[in-house]
C-alpha positions in Angstrom: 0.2 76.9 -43.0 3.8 78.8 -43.1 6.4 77.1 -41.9 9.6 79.1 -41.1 13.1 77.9 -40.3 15.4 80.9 -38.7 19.0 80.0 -39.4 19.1 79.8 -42.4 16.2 81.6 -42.5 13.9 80.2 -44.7 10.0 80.7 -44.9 7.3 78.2 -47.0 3.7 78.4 -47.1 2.0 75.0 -47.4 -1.8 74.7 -47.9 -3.7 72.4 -45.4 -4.7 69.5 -47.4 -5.2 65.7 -47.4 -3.9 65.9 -51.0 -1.8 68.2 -52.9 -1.4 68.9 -57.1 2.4 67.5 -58.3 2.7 70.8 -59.1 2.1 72.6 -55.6 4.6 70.2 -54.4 6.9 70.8 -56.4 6.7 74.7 -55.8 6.8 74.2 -52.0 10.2 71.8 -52.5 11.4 74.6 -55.0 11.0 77.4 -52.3 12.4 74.9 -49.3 15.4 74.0 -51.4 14.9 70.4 -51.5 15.5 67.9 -54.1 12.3 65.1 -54.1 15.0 62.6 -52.8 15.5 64.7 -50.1 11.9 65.2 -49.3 11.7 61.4 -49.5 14.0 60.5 -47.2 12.4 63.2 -44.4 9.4 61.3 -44.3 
C-alpha cells in the first residue's frame, strides 16, 4: 500500500502484511519521520 499525506507532502509505501520484519518498520518510520514513541502513541 502507499500512503500519502499532501501538506506536508509526504509519501510511504507499506507492504500488506499481518507481520512485518523490525527492520521494514523501522524503514517505513524512517521515511514517515517518526520516532517509535511517536508511532506508539498513534496506535
Amino acid at each position: 500500500m502507499i500512503l500519502r499525506r499532501d501538506a506536508p507532502f509526504a509519501q510511504v509505501s507499506v507492504p500488506d502484511h499481518r507481520e512485518l520484519d523490525r527492520g521494514t518498520l523501522r524503514a517505513i518510520l524512517k521515511a514517515a519521520a517518526l520516532t517509535p514513541d511517536d508511532f506508539t502513541r498513534l496506535l
